[in-house]
N, C-alpha and C positions, 0 to 999 in steps of 0.2 A: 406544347408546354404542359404533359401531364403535371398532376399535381400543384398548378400554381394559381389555378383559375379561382377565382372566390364565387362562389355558390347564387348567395344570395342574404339580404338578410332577414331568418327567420322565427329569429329571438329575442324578445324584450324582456329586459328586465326590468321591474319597477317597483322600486324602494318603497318599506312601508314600514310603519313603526314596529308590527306584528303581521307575520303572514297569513295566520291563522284569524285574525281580526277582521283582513280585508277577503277573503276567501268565501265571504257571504257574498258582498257586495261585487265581487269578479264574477262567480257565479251565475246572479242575475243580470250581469252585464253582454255575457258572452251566451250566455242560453244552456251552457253547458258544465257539469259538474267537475272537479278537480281532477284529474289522471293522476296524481304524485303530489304526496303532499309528505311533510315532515315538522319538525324543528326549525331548517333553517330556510325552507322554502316550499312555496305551495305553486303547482305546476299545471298551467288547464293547456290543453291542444282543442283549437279552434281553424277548421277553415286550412291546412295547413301552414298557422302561428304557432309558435311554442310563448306562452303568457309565461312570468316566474315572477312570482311576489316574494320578494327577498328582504331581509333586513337592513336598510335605508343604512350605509357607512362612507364615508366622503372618502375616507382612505384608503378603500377597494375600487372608488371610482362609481359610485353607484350609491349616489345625492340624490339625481333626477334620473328619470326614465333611461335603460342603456339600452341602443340595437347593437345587436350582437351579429358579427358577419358569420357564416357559415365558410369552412375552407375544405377541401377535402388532404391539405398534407399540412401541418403546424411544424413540418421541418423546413417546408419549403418556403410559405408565405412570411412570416417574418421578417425573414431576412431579406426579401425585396422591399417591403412598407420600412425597414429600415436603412436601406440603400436610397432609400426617395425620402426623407428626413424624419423619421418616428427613433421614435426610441423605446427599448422592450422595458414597460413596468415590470414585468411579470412572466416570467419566461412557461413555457407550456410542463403543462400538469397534470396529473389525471383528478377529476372531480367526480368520478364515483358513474357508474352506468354507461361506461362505454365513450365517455367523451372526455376530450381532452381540451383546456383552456389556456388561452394565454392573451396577455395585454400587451398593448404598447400607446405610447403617448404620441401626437402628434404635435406640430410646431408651436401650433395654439394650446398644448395644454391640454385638450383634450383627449379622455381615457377610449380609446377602441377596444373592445374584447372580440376575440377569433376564437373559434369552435370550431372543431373537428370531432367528428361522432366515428369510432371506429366500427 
C-alpha cells in the first residue's frame, strides 16, 4: 500500500502567546538554537523532532500542544481516516517550504493535523 502508511509522529506544535517570546526559553530547553524562525512561527529541530512555537488559536485547532502525524501521500491518507469516522477540517495545502498540510477531526472532536514534506 504505497503511499498510505503514516510515517510517524514528528512534529509538535505548541501554542504561545508570542513565538518570539518563547524562543529563549525553547532554546535552553532543548540545548539548541532555532533553525527557522519568522512572524508566525519559530522552529528548533532537535534529536530528529520538529519543535514549532506557533501562535496559540483555538480555531486552527492548536489551544494546547498538536502532534502532528507525518504521511508520505495527503492525497491518499485522508480519505481512509475519513472512511474510519474523521472528518476533513481542513483539506491539504501548501504551507510554504515544501510541505503540505491538512486536518481533520476525529469523533471526539478532536483536531489531527497530517504533513506531507514534498
Amino acid at each position: 500500500m504505497t503511499g498510505s502508511v503514516t510515517q510517524d509522529i514528528k512534529t509538535v506544535l505548541h501554542p504561545v502567546s508570542g513565538p518570539a517570546g518563547a524562543k529563549a526559553v525553547c532554546t535552553a530547553l532543548l540545548d539548541v538554537p532555532p533553525q527557522t524562525g519568522g512572524t508566525s512561527y519559530v522552529g528548533f529541530e532537535a534529536e530528529g523532532q520538529h519543535i514549532r512555537l506557533v501562535p496559540g488559536d483555538a480555531a486552527q485547532g492548536i489551544a494546547s500542544p498538536v502532534a502532528s502525524w507525518h504521511v508520505p501521500d495527503l492525497a491518499v491518507k485522508p480519505a481512509g481516516v475519513t472512511a474510519a469516522g474523521a472528518t476533513v477540517k481542513e483539506p491539504a495545502h501548501d504551507v510554504g517550504g515544501g510541505r503540505l498540510v491538512a486536518t481533520v477531526t476525529d469523533p471526539d472532536g478532536n483536531v489531527l493535523w497530517l504533513l506531507q514534506d514534498r
